[in-house]
C-alpha positions as CSV (number, residue, x, y, z in Angstrom):
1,X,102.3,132.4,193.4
2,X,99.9,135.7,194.7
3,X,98.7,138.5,192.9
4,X,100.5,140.9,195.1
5,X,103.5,143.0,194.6
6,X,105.2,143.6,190.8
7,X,108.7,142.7,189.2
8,X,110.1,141.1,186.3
9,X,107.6,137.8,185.8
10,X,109.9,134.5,184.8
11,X,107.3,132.6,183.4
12,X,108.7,130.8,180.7
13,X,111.7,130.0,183.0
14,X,109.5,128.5,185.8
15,X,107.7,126.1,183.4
16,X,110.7,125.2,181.7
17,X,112.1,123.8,185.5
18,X,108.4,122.8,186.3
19,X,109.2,120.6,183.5
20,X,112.8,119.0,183.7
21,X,114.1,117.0,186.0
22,X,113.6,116.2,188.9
23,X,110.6,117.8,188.9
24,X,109.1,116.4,185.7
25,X,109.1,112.8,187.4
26,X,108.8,113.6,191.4
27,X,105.3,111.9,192.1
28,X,105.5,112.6,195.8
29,X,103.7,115.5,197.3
30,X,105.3,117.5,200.3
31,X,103.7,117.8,203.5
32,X,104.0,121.1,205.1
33,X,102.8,119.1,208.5
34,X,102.4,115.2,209.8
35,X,98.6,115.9,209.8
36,X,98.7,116.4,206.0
37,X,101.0,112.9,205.4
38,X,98.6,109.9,204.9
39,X,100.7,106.5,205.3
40,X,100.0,104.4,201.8
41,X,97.6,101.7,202.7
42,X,98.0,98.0,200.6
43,X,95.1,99.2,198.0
44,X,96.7,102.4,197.0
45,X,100.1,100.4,196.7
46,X,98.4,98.1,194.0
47,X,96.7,101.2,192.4
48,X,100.2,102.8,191.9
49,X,101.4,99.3,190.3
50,X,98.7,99.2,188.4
51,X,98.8,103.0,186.9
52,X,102.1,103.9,186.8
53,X,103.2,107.3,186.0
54,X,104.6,107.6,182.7
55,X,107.8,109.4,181.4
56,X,107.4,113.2,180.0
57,X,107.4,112.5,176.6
58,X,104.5,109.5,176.9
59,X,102.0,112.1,178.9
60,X,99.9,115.2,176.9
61,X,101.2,118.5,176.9
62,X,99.4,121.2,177.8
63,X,101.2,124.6,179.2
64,X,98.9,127.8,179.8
65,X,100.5,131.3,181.0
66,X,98.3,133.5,182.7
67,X,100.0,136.7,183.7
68,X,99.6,141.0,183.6
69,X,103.3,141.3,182.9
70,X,105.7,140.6,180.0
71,X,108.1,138.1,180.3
72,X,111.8,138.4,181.8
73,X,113.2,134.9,181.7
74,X,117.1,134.9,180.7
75,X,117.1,132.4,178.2
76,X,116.2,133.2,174.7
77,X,112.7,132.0,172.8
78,X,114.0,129.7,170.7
79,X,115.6,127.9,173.5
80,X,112.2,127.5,175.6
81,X,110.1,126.9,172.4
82,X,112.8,124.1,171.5
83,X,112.2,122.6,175.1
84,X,108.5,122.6,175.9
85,X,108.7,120.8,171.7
86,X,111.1,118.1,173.1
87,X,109.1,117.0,176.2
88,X,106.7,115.4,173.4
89,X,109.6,113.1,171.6
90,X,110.3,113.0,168.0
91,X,107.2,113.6,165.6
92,X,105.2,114.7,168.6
93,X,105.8,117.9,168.6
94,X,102.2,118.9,167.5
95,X,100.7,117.3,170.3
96,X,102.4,120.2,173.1
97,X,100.9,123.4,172.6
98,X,101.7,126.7,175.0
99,X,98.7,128.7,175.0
100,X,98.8,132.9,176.8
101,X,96.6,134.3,178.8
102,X,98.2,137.7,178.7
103,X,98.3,141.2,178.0
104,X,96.9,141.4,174.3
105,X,94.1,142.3,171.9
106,X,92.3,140.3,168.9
107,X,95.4,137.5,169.6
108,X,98.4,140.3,169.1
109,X,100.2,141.1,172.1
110,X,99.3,144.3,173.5
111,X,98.6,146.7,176.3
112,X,95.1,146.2,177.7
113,X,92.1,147.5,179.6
114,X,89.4,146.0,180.8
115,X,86.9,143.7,183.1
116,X,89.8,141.6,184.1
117,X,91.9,144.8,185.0
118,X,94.6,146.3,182.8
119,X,97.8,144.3,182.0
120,X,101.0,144.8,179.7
121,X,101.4,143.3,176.5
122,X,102.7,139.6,176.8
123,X,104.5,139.8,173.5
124,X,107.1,136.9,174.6
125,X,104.1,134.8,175.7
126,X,102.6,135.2,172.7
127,X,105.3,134.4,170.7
128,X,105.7,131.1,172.3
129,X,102.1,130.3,172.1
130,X,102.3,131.4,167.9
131,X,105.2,128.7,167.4
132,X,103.7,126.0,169.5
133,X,100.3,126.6,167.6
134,X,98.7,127.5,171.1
135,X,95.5,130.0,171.2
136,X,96.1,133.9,172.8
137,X,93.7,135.2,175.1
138,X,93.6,138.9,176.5
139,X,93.8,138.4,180.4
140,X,91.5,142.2,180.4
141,X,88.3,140.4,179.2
142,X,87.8,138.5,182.7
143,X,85.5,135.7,181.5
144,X,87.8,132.9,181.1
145,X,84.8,130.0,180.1
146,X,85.4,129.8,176.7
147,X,88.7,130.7,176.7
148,X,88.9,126.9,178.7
149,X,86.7,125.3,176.9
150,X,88.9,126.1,173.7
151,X,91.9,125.0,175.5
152,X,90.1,121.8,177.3
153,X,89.7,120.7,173.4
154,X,93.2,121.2,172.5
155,X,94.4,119.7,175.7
156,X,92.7,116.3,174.4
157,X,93.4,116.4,170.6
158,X,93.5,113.0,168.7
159,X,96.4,110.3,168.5
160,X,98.1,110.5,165.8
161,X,100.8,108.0,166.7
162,X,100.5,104.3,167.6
163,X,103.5,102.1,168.6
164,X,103.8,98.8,168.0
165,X,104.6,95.3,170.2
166,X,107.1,94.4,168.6
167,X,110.0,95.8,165.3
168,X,108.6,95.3,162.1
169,X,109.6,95.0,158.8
170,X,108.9,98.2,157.2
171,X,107.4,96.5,154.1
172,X,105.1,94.0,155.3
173,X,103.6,97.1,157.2
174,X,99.5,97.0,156.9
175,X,97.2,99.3,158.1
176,X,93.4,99.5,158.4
177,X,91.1,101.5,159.7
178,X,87.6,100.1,160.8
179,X,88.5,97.3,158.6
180,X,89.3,99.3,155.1
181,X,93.1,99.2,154.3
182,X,94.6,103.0,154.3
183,X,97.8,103.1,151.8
184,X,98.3,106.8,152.3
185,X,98.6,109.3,155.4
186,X,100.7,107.6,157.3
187,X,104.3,106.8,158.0
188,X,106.5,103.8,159.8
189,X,108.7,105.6,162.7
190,X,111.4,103.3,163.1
191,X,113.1,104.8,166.0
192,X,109.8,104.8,168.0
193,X,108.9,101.9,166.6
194,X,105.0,103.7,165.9
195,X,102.9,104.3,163.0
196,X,102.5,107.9,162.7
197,X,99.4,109.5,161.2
198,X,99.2,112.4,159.0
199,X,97.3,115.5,161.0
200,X,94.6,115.1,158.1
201,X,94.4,111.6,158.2
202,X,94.3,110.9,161.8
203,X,92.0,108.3,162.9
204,X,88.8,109.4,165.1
205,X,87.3,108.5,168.2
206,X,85.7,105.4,168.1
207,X,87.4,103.6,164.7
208,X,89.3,100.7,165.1
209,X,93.4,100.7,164.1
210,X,94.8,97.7,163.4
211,X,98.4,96.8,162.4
212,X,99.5,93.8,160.5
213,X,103.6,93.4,160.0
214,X,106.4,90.8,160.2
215,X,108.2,91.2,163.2
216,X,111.7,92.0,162.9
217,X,114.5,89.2,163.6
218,X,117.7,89.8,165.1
219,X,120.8,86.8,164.8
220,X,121.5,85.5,168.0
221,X,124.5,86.4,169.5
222,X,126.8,83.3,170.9
């Protein structure tokens, strides 16, 4: 948006529209002038059949503040923590975190001095990033490598839900993992219709998940 001029920041506001519709499921991209539009050739049309965007609540999360103000949006925290938790669907809620790149110090909101400048304490930013399980960061240090790297990590945390082809029959419900049968750590969601890992027993990259269940029958209808 610029880093000149100063006022009352509406971060969590903007990201809460950035994020609704229809916004959240425009895939066009304005062109300020005709040089800038490309007409869609045959190839990209197939590309966009074959990778279609997906809805909000079927995409990663990932929402990072970086700002030298405190917020002033109008709505209350719990409203915009509620939100940026929905966009994820039921039992996903761990997988959307809000991290801050803010005024603070040691991970505590808080005025600040430093390479990166001087900033006010982000204590609403920080708050949001607390109650999503989001990291801080002090916008004063400057260096913002690791401060990525640590989000890039978050960003692409594990699946810890799998939905199935077809309803099942909660129990005929089996689950293995690289071929050994896992009883615990794991629960049937049946209005997503997913198995749903516990955070401690979510498979890793590379094993195998397979599901074996009786698909559900429903009477036919005259």
């Amino acid at each position: 948006m610029g880093t000149n001029g100063a006022g009352e920041e509406l971060g969590l506001e903007a990201a809460y529209k950035a994020l609704s519709d229809p916004l959240v499921f425009d895939t066009g991209v304005a062109c300020q002038n005709d040089g800038q539009c490309v007409m869609p050739t045959p190839a990209s049309r197939a590309v966009r059949r074959l990778q279609p965007r997906l809805p909000a609540r079927q995409r990663r999360a990932r929402i990072v503040f970086v700002s030298d103000e405190e917020d002033h949006s109008a709505s209350p925290l719990d409203f915009y923590v509620d939100f940026f938790k929905s966009i994820k669907g039921f039992r996903n809620e761990a997988l959307m975190h809000a991290s801050a790149i803010v005024g603070a110090r040691n991970g505590v909101a808080a005025e600040c001095q430093g390479p990166g400048g001087a900033a006010d304490a982000g204590r609403r930013y920080v708050e949001v990033a607390n109650r999503t399980s989001g990291s801080v960061f002090s916008i004063c240090d400057g260096g913002f490598g690791p401060l990525l790297r640590d989000l890039g990590n978050q960003a692409f945390g594990l699946q810890r839900q799998f939905f199935l082809s077809r309803p099942a029959v909660r129990g005929t419900i089996e689950v293995q993992v690289d071929g050994m049968r896992v009883q615990n750590g794991w629960a049937y969601d049946e209005e997503s219709n997913a198995i749903v890992f516990d955070e401690a027993a979510t498979p890793q990259p590379g094993q195998t998940i397979r599901v074996d269940y009786d698909a559900r029958c429903f009477p036919r209808r005259n």
